[in-house]
PDB file of N, CA, C and O in Angstrom:
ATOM      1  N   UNK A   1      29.909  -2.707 -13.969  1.00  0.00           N
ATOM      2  CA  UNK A   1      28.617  -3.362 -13.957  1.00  0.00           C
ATOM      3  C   UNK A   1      27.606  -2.407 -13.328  1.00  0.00           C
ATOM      4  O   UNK A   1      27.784  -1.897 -12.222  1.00  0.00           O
ATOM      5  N   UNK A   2      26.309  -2.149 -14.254  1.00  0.00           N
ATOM      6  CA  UNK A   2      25.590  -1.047 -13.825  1.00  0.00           C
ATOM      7  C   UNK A   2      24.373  -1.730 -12.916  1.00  0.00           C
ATOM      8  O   UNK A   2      24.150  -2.924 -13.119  1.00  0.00           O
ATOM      9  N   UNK A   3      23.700  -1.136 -12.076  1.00  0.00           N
ATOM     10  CA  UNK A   3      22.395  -1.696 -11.335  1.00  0.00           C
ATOM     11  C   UNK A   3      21.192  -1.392 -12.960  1.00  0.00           C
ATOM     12  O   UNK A   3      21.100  -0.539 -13.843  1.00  0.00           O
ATOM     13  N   UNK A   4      20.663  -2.357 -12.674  1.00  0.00           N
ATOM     14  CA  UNK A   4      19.401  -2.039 -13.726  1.00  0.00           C
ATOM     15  C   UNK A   4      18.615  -0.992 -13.295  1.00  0.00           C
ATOM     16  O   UNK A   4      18.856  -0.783 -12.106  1.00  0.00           O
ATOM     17  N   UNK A   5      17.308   0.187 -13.986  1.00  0.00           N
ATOM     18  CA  UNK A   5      16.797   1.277 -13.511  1.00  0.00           C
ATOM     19  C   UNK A   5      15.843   0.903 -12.586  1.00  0.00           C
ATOM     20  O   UNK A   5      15.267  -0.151 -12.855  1.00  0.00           O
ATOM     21  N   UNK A   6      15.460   1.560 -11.407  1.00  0.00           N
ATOM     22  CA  UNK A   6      14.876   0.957 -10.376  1.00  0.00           C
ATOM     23  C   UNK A   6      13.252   0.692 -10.560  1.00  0.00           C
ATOM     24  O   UNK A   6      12.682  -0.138  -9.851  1.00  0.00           O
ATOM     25  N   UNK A   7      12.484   1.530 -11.660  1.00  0.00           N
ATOM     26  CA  UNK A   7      11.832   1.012 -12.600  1.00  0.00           C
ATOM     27  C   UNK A   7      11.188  -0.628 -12.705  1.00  0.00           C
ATOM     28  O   UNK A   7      10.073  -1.089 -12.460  1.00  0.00           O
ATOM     29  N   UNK A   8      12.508  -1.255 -13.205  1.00  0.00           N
ATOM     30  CA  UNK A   8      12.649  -2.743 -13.933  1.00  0.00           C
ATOM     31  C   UNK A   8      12.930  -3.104 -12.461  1.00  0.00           C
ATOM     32  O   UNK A   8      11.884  -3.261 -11.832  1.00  0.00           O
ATOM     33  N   UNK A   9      13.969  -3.266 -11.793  1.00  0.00           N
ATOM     34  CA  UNK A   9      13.917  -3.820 -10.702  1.00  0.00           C
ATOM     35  C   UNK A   9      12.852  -4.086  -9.486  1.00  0.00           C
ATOM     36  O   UNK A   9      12.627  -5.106  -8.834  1.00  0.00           O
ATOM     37  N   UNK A  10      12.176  -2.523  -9.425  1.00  0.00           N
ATOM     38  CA  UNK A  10      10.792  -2.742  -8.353  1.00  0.00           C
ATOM     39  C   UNK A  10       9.904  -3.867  -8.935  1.00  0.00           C
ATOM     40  O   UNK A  10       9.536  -4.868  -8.320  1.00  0.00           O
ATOM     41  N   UNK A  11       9.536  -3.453 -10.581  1.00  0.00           N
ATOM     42  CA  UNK A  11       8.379  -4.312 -11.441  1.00  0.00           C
ATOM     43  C   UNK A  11       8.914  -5.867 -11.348  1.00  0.00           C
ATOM     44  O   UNK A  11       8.058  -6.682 -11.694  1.00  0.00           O
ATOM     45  N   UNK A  12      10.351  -6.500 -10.887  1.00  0.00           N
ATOM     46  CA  UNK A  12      10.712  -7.453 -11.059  1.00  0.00           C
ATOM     47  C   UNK A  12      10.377  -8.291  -9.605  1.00  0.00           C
ATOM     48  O   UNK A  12      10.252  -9.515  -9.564  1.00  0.00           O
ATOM     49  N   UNK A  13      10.270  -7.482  -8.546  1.00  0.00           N
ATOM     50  CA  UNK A  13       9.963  -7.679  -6.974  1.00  0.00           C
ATOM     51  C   UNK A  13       9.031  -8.124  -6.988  1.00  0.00           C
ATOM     52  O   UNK A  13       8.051  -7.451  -7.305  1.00  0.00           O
ATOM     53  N   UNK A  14       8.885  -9.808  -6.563  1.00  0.00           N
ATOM     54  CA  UNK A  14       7.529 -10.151  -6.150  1.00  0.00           C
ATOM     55  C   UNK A  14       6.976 -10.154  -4.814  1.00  0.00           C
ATOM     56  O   UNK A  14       5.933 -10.773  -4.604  1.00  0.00           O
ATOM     57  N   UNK A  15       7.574  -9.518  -3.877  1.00  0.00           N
ATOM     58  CA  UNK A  15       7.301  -8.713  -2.531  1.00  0.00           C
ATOM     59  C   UNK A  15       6.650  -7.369  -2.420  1.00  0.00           C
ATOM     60  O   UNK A  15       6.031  -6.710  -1.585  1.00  0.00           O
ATOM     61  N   UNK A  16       7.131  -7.261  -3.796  1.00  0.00           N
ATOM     62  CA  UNK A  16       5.591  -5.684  -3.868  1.00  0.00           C
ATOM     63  C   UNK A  16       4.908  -5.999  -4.021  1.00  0.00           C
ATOM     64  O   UNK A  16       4.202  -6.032  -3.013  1.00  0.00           O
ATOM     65  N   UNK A  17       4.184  -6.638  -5.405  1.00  0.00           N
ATOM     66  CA  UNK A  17       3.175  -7.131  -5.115  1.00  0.00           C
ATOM     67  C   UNK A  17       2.269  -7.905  -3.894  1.00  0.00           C
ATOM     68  O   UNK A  17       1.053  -8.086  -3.957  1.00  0.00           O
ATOM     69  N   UNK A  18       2.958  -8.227  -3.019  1.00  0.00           N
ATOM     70  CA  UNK A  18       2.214  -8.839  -1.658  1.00  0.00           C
ATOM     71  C   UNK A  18       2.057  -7.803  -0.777  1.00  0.00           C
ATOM     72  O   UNK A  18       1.413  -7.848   0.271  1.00  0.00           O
ATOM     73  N   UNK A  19       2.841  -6.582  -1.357  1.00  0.00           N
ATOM     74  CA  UNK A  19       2.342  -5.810  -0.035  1.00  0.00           C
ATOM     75  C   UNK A  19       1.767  -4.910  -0.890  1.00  0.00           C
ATOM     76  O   UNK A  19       2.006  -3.827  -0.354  1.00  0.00           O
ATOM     77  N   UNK A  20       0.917  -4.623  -2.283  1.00  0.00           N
ATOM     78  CA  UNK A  20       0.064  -3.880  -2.794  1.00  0.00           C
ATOM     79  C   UNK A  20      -1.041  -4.880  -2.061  1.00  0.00           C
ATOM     80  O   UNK A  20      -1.663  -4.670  -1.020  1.00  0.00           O
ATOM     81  N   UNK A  21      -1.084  -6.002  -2.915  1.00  0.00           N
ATOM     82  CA  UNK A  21      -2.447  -6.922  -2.235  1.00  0.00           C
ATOM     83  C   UNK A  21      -2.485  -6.555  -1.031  1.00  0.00           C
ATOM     84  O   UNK A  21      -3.620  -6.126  -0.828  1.00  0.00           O
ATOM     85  N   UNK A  22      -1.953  -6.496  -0.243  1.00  0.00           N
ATOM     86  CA  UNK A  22      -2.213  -6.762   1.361  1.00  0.00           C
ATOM     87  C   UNK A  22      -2.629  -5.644   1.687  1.00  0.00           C
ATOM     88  O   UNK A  22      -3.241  -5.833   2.738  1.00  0.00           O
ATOM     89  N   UNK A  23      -2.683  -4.306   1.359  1.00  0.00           N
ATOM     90  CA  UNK A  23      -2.963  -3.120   1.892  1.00  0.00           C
ATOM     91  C   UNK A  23      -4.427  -3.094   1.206  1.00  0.00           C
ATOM     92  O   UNK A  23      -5.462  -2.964   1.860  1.00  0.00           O
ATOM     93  N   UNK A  24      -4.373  -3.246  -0.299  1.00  0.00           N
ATOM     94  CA  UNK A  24      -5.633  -3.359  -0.674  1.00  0.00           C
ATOM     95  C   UNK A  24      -6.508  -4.158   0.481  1.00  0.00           C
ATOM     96  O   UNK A  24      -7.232  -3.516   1.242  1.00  0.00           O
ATOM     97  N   UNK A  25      -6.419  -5.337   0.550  1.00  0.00           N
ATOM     98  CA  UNK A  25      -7.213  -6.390   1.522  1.00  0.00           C
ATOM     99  C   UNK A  25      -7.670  -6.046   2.645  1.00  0.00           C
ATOM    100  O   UNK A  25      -8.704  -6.436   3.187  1.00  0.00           O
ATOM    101  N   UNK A  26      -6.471  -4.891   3.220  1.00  0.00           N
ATOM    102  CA  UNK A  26      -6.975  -4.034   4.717  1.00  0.00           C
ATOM    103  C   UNK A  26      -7.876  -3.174   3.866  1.00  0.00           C
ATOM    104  O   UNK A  26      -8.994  -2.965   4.335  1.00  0.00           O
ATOM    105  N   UNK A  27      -7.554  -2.581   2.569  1.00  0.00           N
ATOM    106  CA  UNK A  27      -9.041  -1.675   2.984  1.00  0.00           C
ATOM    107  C   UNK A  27     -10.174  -1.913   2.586  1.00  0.00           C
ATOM    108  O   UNK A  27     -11.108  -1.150   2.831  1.00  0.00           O
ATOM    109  N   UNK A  28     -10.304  -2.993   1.910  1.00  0.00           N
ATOM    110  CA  UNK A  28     -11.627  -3.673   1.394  1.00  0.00           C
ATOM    111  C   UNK A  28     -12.244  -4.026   2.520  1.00  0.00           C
ATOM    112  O   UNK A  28     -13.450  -3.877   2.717  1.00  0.00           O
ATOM    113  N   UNK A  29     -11.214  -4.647   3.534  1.00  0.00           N
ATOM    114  CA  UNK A  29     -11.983  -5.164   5.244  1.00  0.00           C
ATOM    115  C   UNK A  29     -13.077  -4.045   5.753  1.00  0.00           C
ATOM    116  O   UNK A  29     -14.273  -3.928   6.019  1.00  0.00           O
ATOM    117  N   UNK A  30     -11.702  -3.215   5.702  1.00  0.00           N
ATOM    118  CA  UNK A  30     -12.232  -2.305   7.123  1.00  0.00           C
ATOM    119  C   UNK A  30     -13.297  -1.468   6.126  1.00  0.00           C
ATOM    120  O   UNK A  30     -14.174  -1.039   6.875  1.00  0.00           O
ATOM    121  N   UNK A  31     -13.571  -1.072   4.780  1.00  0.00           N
ATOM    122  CA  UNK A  31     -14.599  -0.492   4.552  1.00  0.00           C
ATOM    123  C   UNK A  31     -15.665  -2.128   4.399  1.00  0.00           C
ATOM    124  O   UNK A  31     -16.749  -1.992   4.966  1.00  0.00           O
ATOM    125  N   UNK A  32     -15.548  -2.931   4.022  1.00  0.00           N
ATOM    126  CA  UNK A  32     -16.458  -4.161   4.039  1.00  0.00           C
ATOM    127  C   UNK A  32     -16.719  -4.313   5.965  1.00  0.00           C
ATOM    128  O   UNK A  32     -17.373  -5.351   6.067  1.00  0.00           O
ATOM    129  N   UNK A  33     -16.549  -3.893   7.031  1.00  0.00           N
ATOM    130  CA  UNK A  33     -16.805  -4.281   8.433  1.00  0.00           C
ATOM    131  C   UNK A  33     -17.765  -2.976   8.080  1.00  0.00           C
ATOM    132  O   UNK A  33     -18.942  -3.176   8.381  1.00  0.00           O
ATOM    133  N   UNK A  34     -17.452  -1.516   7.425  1.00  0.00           N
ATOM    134  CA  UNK A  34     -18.026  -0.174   7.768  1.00  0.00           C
ATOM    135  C   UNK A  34     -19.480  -0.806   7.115  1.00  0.00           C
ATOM    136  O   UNK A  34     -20.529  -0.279   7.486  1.00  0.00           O
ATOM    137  N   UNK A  35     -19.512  -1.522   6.500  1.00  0.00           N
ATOM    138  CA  UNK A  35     -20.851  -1.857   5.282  1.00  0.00           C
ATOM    139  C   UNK A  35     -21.955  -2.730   5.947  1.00  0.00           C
ATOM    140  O   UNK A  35     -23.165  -2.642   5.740  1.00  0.00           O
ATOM    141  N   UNK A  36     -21.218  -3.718   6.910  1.00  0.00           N
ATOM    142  CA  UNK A  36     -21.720  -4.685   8.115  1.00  0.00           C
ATOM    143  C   UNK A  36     -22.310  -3.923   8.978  1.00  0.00           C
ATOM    144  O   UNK A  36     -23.454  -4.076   9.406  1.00  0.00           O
ATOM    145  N   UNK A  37     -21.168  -2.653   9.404  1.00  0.00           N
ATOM    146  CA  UNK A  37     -22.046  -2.151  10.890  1.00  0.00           C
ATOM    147  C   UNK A  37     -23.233  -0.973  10.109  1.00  0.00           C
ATOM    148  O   UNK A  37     -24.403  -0.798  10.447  1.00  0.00           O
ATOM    149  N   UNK A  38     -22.629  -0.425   9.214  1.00  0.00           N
ATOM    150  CA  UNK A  38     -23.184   0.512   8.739  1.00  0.00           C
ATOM    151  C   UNK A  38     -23.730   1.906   9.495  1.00  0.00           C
ATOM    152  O   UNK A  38     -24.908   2.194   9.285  1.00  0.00           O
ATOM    153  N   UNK A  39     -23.100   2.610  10.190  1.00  0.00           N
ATOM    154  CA  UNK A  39     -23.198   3.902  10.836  1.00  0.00           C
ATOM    155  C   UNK A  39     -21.827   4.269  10.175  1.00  0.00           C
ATOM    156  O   UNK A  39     -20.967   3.602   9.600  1.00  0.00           O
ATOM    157  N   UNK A  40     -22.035   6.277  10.643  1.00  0.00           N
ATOM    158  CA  UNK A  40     -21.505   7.025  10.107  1.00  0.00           C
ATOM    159  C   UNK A  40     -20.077   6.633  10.741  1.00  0.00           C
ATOM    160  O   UNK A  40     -19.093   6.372  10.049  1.00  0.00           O
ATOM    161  N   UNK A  41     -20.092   6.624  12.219  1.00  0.00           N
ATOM    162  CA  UNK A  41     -18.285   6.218  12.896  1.00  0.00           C
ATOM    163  C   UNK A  41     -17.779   4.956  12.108  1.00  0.00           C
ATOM    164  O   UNK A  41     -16.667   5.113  11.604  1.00  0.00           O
ATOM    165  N   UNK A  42     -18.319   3.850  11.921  1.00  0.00           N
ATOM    166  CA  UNK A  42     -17.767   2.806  11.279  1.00  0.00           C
ATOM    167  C   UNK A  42     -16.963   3.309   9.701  1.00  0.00           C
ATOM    168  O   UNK A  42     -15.814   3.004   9.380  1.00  0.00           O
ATOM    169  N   UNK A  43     -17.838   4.059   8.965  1.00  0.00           N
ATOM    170  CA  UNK A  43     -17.426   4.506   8.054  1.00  0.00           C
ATOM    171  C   UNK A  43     -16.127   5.495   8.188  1.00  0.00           C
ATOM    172  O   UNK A  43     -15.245   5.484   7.329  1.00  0.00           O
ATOM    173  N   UNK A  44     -16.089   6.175   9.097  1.00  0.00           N
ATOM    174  CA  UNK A  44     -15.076   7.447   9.285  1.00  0.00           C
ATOM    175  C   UNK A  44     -13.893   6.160   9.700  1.00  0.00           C
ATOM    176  O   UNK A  44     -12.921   5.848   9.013  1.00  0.00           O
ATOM    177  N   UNK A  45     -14.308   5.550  11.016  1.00  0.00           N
ATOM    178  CA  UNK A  45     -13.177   4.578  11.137  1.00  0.00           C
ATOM    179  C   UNK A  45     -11.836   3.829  10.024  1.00  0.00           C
ATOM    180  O   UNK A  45     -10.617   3.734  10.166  1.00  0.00           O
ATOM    181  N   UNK A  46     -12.980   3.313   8.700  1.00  0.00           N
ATOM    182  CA  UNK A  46     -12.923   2.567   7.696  1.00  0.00           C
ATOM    183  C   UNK A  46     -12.028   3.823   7.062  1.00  0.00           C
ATOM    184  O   UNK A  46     -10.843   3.592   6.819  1.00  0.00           O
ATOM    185  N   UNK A  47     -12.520   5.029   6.814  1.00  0.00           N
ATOM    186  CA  UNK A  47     -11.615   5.788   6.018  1.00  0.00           C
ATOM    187  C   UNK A  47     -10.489   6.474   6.882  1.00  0.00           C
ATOM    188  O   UNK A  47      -9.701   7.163   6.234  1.00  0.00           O
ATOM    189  N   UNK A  48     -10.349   6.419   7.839  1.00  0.00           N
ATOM    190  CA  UNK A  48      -8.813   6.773   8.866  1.00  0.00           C
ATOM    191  C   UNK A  48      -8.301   5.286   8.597  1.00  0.00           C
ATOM    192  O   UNK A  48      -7.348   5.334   7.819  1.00  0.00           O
ATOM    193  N   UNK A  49      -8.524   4.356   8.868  1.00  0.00           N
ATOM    194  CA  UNK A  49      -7.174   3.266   8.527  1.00  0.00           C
ATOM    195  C   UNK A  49      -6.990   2.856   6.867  1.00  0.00           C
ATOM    196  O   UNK A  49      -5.977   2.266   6.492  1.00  0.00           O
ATOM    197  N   UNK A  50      -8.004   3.210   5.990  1.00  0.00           N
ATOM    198  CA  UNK A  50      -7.824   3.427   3.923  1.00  0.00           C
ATOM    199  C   UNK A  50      -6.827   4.463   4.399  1.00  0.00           C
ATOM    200  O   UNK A  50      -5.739   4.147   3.918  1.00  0.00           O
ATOM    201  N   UNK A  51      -6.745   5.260   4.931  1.00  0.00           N
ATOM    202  CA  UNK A  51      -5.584   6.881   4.806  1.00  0.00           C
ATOM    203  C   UNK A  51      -4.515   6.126   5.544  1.00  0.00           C
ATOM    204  O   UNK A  51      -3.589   5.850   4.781  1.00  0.00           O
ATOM    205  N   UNK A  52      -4.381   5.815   6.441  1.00  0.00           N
ATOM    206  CA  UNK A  52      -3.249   5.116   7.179  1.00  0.00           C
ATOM    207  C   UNK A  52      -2.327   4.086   6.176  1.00  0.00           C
ATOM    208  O   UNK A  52      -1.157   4.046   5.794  1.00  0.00           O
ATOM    209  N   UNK A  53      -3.572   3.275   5.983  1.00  0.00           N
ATOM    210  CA  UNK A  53      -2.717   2.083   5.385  1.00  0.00           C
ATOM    211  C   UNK A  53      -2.377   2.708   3.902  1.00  0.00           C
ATOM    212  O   UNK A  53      -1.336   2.227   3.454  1.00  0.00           O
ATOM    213  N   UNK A  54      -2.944   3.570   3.120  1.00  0.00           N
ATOM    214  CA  UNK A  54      -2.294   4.527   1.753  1.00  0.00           C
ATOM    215  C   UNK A  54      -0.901   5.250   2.554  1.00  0.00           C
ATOM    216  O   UNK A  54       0.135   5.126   1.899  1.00  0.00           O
ATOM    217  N   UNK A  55      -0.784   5.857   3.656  1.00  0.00           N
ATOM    218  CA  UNK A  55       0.450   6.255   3.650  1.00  0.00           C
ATOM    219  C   UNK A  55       1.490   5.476   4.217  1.00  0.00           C
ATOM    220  O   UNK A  55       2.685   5.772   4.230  1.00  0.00           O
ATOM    221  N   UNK A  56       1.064   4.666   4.589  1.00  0.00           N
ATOM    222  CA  UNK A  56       2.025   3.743   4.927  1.00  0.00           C
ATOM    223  C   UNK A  56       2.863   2.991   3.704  1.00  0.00           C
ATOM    224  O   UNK A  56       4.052   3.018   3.387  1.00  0.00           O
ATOM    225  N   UNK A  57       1.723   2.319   3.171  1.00  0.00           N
ATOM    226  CA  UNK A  57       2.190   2.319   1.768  1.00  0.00           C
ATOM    227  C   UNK A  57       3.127   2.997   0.670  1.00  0.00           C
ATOM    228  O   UNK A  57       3.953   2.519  -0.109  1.00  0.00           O
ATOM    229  N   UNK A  58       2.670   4.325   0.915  1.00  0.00           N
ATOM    230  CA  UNK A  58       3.184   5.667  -0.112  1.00  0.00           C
ATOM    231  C   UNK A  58       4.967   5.233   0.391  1.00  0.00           C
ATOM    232  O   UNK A  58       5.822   4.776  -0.367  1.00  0.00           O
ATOM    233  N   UNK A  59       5.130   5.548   1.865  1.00  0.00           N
ATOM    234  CA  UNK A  59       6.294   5.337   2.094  1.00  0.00           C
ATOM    235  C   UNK A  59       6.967   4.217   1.895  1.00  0.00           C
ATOM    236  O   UNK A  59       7.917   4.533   1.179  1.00  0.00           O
ATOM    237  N   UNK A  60       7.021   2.743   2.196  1.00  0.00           N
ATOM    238  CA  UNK A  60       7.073   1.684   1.810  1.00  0.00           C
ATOM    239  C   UNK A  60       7.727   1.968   0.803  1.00  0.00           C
ATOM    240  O   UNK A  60       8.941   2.162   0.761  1.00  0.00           O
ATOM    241  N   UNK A  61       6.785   2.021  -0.281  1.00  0.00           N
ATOM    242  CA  UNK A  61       7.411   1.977  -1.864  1.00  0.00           C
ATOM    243  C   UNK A  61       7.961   3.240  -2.222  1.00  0.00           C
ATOM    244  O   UNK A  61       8.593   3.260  -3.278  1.00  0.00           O
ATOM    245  N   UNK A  62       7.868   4.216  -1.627  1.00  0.00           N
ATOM    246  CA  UNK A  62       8.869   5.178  -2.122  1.00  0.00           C
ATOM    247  C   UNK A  62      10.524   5.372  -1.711  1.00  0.00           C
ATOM    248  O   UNK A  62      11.476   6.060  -2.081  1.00  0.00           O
ATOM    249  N   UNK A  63      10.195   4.177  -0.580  1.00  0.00           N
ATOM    250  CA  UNK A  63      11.510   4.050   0.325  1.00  0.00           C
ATOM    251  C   UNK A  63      12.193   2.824  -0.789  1.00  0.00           C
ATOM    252  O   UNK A  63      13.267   2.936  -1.381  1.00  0.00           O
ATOM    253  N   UNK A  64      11.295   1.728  -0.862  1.00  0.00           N
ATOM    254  CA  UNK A  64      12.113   0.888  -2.028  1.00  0.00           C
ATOM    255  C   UNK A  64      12.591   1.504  -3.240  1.00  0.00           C
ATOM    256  O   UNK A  64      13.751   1.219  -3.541  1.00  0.00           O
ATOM    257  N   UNK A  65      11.952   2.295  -4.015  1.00  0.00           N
ATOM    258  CA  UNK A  65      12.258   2.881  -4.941  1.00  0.00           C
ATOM    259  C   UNK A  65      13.524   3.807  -5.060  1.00  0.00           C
ATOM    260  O   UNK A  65      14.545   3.899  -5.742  1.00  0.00           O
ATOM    261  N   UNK A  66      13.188   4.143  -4.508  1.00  0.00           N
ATOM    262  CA  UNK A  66      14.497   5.408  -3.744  1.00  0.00           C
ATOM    263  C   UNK A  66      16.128   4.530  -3.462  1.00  0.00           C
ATOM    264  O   UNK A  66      17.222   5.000  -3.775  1.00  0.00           O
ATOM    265  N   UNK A  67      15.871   3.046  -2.737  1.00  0.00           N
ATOM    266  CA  UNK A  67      16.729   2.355  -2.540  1.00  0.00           C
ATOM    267  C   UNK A  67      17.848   1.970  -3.965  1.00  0.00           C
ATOM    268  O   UNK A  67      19.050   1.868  -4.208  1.00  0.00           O
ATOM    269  N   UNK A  68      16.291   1.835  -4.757  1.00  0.00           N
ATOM    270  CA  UNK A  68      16.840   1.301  -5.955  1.00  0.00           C
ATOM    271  C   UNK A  68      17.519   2.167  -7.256  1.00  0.00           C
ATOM    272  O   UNK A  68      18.203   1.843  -8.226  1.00  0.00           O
ATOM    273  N   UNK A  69      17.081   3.159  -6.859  1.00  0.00           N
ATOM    274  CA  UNK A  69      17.268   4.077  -7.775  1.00  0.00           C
ATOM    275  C   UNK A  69      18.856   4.446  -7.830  1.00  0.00           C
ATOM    276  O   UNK A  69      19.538   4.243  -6.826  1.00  0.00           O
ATOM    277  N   UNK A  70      19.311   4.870  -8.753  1.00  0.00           N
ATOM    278  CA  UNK A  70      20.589   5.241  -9.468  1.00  0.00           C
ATOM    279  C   UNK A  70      20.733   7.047  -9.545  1.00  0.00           C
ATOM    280  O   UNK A  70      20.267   7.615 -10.533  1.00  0.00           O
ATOM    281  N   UNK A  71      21.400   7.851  -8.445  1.00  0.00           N
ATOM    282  CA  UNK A  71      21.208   9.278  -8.978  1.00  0.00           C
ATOM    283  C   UNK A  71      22.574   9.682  -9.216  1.00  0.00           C
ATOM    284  O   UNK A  71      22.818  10.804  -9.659  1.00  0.00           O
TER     285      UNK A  71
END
């Protein structure tokens, strides 16, 4: 009995999807707070936690993927 390709299995995870939304949502915030305060630090702020929360992410799903994967 083979594992299906990790491919089909990630796309089948409805826990990724909550944690694509959810990272999106942090960075819509924190650049939507940079848009509120509107200075240059708010903005730099807003784009150090968009970079944070993208690599956090990156790993996340490359760690699931990797889990799933067949080599």
């Amino acid at each position: 009995m083979s594992k299906p390709p990790a491919r089909v299995e990630a796309s089948d995870s409805p826990g990724e999807w909550r944690h694509h939304l959810l990272a999106l949502a942090i960075v819509v915030l924190a650049f939507g707070v940079a848009a509120a305060v509107g200075s240059e630090v708010a903005y730099y702020a807003a784009a150090l936690v968009a970079f944070s929360v993208w690599m956090g992410w990156f790993v996340m799903t490359a760690v699931e993927w990797l889990r799933h994967a067949e080599f």
